[in-house]
N, C-alpha and C positions, 0 to 999 in steps of 0.2 A: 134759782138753782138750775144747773144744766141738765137735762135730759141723759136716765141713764143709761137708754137704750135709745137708739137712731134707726132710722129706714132706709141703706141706699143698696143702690142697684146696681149689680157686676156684671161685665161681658162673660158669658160663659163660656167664649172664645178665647179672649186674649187678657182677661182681668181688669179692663180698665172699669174705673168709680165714676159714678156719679148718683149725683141726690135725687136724680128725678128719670122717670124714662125716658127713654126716645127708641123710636123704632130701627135706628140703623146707629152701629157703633163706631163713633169717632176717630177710634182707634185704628181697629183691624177693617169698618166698612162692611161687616157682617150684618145683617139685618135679623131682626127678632134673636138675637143673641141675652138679652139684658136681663137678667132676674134679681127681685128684691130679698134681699136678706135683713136680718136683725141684726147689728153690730150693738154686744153690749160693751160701754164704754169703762164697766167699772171693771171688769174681766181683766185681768192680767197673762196677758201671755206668758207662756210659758219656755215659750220656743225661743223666748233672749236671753243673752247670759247678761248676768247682773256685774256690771264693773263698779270698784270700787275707784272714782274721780281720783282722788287724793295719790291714788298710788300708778297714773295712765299717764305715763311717758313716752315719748317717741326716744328710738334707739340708733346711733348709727348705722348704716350697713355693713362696713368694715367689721362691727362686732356683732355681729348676726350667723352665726355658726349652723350654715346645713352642711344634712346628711343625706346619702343616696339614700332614695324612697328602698325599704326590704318587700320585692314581690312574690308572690304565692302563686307559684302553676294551679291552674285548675285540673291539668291532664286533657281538656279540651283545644289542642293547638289552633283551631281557628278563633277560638274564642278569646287565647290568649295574644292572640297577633293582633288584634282589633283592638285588646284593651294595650298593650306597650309591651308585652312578655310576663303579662299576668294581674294578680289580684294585689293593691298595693294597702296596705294595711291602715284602717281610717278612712276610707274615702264609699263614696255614695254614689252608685250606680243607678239609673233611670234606664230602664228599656222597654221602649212600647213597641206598638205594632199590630196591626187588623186582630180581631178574634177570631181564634181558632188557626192561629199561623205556625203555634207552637210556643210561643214565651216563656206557659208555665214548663211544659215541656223541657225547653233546654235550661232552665235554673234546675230544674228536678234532676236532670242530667248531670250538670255541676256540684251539688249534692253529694249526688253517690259520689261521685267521684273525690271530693274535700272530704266524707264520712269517713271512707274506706281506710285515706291518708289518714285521717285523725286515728285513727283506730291503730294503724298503723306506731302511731306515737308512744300510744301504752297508756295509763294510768297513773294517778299520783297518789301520793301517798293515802288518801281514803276512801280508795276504792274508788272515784272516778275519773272519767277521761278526763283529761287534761285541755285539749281541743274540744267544742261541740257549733253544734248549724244550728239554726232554729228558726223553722221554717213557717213563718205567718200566713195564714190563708183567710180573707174575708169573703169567698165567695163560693170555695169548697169544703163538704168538711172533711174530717183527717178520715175518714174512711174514703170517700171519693180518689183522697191523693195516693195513700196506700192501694190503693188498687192500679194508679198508671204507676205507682211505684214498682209495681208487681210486673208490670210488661214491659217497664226500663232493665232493671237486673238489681243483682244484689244490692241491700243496706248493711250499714252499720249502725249500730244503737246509739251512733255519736251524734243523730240528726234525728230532734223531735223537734213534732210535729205541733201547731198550735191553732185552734181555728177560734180565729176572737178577734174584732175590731175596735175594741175599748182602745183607747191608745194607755188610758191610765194604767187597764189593765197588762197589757203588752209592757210598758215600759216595768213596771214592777216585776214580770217575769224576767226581762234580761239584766234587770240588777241583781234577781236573786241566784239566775244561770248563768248567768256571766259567759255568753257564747262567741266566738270568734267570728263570726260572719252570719247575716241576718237575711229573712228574705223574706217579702212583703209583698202579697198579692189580694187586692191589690190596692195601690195606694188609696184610689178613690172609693175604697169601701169604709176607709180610717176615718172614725169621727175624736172629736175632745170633748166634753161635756161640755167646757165652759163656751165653746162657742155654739150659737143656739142654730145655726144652719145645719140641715140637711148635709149627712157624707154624700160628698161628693159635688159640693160647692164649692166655690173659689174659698172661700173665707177657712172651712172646714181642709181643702189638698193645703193649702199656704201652711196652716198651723201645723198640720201634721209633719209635712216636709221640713217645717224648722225644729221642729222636738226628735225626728229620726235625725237630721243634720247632727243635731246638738249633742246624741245620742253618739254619734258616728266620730264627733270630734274628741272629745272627752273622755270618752272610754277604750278608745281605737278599734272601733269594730266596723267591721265590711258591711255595707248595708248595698242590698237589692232590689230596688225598688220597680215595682210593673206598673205602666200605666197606660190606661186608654187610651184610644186614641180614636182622632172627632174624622169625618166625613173625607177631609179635606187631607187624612194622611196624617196628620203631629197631634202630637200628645193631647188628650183633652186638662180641661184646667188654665188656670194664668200660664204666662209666658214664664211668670218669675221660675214657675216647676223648674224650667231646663236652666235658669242661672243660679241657682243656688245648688245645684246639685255640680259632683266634679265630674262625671261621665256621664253622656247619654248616648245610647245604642236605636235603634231601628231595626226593627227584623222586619222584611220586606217579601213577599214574593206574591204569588199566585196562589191560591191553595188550589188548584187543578191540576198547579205542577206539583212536581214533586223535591223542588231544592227549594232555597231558602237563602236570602242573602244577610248578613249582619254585615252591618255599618254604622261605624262612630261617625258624629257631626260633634262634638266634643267632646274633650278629653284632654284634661287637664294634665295627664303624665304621658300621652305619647300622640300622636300620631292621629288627626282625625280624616286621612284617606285613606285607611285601610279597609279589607272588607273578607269577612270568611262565610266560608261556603258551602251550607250544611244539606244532605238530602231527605226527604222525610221517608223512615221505614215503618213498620207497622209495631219494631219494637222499640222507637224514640228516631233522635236524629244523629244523622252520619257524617261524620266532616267527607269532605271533597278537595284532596289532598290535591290533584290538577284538573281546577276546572276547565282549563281550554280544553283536554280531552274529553270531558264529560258534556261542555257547549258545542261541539265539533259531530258528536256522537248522530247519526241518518242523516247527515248532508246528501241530499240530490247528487246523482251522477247524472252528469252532460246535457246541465240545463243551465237555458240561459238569466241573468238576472240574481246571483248566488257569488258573493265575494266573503272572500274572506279578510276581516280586520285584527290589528292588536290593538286591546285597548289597556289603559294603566289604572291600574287601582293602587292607587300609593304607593307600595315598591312592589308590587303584583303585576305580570303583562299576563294578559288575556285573551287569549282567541275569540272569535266571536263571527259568527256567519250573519252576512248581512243581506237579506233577501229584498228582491223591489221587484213590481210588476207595476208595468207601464202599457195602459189601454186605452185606446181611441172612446172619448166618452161623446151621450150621445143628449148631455144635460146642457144648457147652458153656462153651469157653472162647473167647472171638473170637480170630481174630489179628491182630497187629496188624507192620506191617512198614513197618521206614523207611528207603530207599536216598539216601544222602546227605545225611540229616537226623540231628539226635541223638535217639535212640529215646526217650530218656526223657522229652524235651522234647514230640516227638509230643504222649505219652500225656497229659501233663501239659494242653496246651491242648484234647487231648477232653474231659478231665476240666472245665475249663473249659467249654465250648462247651457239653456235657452240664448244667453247674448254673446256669450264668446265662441260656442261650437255651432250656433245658427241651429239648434236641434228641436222640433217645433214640438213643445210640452204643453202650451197655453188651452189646447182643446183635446190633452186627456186626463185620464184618471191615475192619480199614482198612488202606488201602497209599498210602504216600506214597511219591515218586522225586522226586530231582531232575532233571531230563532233563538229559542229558548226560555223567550221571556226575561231577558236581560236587558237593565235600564243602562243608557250607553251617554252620556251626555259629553266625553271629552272631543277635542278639536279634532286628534286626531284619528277620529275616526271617519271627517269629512273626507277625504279620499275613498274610502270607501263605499259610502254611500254614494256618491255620483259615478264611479265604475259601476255599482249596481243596479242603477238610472241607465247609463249608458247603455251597458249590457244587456237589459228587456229591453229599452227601444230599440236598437237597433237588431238585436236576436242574434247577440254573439257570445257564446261560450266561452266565461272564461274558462283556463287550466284548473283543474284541481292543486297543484302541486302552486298557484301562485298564492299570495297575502301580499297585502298593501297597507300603509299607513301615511297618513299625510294632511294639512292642515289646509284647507284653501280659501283663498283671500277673491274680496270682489273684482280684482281683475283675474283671475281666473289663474292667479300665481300659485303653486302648491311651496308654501311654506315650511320649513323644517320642527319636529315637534319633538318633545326633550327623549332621554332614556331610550333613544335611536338602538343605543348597544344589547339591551337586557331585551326589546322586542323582537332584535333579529334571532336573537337566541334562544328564546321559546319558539319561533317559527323554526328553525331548524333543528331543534328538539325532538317537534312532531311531526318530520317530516317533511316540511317546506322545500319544494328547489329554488323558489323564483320568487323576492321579493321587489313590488316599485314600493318606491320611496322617493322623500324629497331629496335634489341633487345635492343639497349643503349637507344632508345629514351622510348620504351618499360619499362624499370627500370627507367627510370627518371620521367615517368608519373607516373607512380605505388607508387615513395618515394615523388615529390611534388604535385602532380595534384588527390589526390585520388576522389575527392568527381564531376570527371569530368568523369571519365573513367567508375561509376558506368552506369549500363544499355547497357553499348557497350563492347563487347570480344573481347580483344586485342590479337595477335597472333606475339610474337615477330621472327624473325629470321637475322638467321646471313649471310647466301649467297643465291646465290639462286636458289642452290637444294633445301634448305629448304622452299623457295617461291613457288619451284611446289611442293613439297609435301604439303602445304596448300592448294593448288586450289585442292590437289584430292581427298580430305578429304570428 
């Protein structure tokens, strides 16, 4: 007779199985990760749908009849720019992010705001709303939330409130509420009875995310799901969390600052380069309808080491100040430090700047920032960052009035970088008189974009010697 219960052991990083320990996981390479659970094997999930063989056919494509997804404004424009142009009805949203960055915060936000709407809709025939939210909390209870409810603004009675992590229980309530959009905080507090792990084990996030999927599919309700997230920045739980779900968000920032960034890394109905931009006030969070004015906001006058770049958040151009200081170190090894830049990248264009301009870097200290706290990782922001190298060592001022974008390659070519058109025209938006840029992007503007470029002096170049000989102009 087979064993109806088994012992094995999950990463608590990345979900990988196995029957015995080991101190480092094969998988992800995370060390002391592994914990033993009880998988009983007579337990039937519940999070599969049951197909009936006999009648599981494959279909041709030609007779496969879609329809455009119908999306739901939240009334939160950045929120809905990140998801496609809104809430698409059926599908299952994952958003983590540090504690205390604000998560629960901006779902509660979205809330009021879908309440209000429902409310808005009116009643059915017996007396109730016809739309409702219903908002799961495993970690607060419904007096906790009614209180930040209380310093967001108004509700509507169209959004109750449920503090319970039964899942059996939970699901029995939205059969018998039948709500339009669900919100779950947070997932890792969901346990199932049938399985004997601890909430908030792999075994226990897997089961639950397929009974909410299953949930989500079949009944067509919006599910919102919050989760943890481990040391390293992503979501704690298996990997499978972010495949089985149709969007996942990341709310990012500093809590010292005071904005906040969302960012889809997938998303199955639109767009996962977009990013909205929210600041934290003391009565919830505020979209940031142009952030390059808000990242731009106490730039340094007539100092050197201070450039300005555009960078692209999916169809978003960004201003972004890009600060370096460059000092004679007195270590053997300099150090080198990049806040919101990719460190390697840094080093890569000193090593650059070092062999094609002869500019001797090897024996100091450099610190690059991006002001504001903004994480910058595209190409072309490499012009910028070496004008801002440049500019500390040598202690040359650039212009207020200039920006630069450009992509630079190991021979020290400054490359051309896309949506040339949509950058020049946030820089000259906010002001800009003087932008360099790469010379191809430079002739491309010049033969399709002419009636954009007038009022701003374009300064093309090809490497970049020819990028400090602009700043000394």
């Amino acid at each position: 007779m087979p064993k109806a219960k088994t012992n094995i052991f999950f990463c608590q990083n990345c979900g990988y199985e196995s029957a015995k320990w080991m101190g480092q996981c094969p998988s992800c390479k995370e060390w002391n990760t592994m914990v033993e659970e009880v998988v009983d094997k007579k337990s039937i999930s519940k999070s599969g749908k049951s197909v009936d063989r006999a009648k599981a056919a494959p279909l041709p494509i030609s007779q496969v009849h879609s329809s455009s997804e119908h999306r739901m404004e939240t009334g939160i424009k950045e929120f809905d720019r990140v998801l496609g142009g809104g809430i698409v009805k059926g599908s299952m949203i994952l958003l983590g992010g540090d504690p205390g960055i604000g998560k629960s915060t901006l779902l509660l936000q979205l809330c009021r705001n879908l309440s209000v709407k429902f409310a808005q809709a009116g009643k059915n025939e017996k007396g109730e709303y016809s739309n409702k939210i219903l908002y799961v909390s495993g970690e607060e209870s419904a007096q906790q939330i009614k209180m930040r409810a209380d310093r967001i603004g108004g509700f509507e009675d169209t959004l109750e409130l449920l503090a319970e992590t039964n899942l059996s229980s939970i699901r029995s309530v939205i059969e018998n509420r039948k709500p339009d959009v669900i919100v779950i905080d947070s997932i890792q507090t969901m346990y199932q009875e049938e399985v004997s792990s601890a909430p908030g084990s792999v075994s226990q996030v897997r089961e639950a995310t397929g009974i909410l999927m299953q949930i989500a599919k079949q009944q067509g309700i919006t599910v919102f799901v919050v989760g943890h997230v481990t040391k390293d920045g992503m979501v704690a739980g298996p990997r499978m969390l972010e495949h089985m779900v149709d969007t996942v968000l990341y709310f990012e920032g500093d809590k010292s600052e005071t904005y906040r960034i969302l960012r889809g890394v997938k998303n199955r109905f639109g767009s996962t380069n977009e990013i909205g931009v929210f600041e934290m006030r003391a009565d919830g969070l505020r979209e940031v309808e142009n952030p390059s004015e808000y990242m731009l906001s106490g730039r340094p006058e007539q100092s050197s080491g201070s450039v300005v770049t555009c960078s692209i958040e999916g169809t978003r151009p960004i201003l972004l100040e890009i600060q370096a200081l460059v000092c004679h170190s007195f270590f053997n090894n300099p150090r080198r430090t990049a806040n919101g830049a990719d460190y390697n990248r840094v080093n890569l264009l000193m090593a650059v700047l070092e062999k094609r301009l002869h500019l001797t870097l090897s024996d100091c200290d450099a610190y690059v920032n991006i002001a504001g706290g903004m994480r910058m990782t595209e190409p072309g922001a490499d012009l910028g960052i070496a004008l801002a190298l440049i500019s500390s060592k040598k202690d040359i001022i650039i212009d207020e009035s200039v920006i630069c974008f450009g992509e630079i390659g190991l021979s020290g070519e400054v490359r051309g970088v896309s949506m040339s058109e949509q950058r020049v025209t946030e820089a000259k938006k906010l002001g800009f008189q003087t932008c360099i840029l790469p010379q191809v992007s430079k002739e491309m503007l010049e033969r399709d974009a002419k009636d954009i470029i007038k009022g701003i002096r374009l300064i093309g170049v090809r490497s970049v010697a020819e990028a400090m000989e602009a700043i000394n102009r």
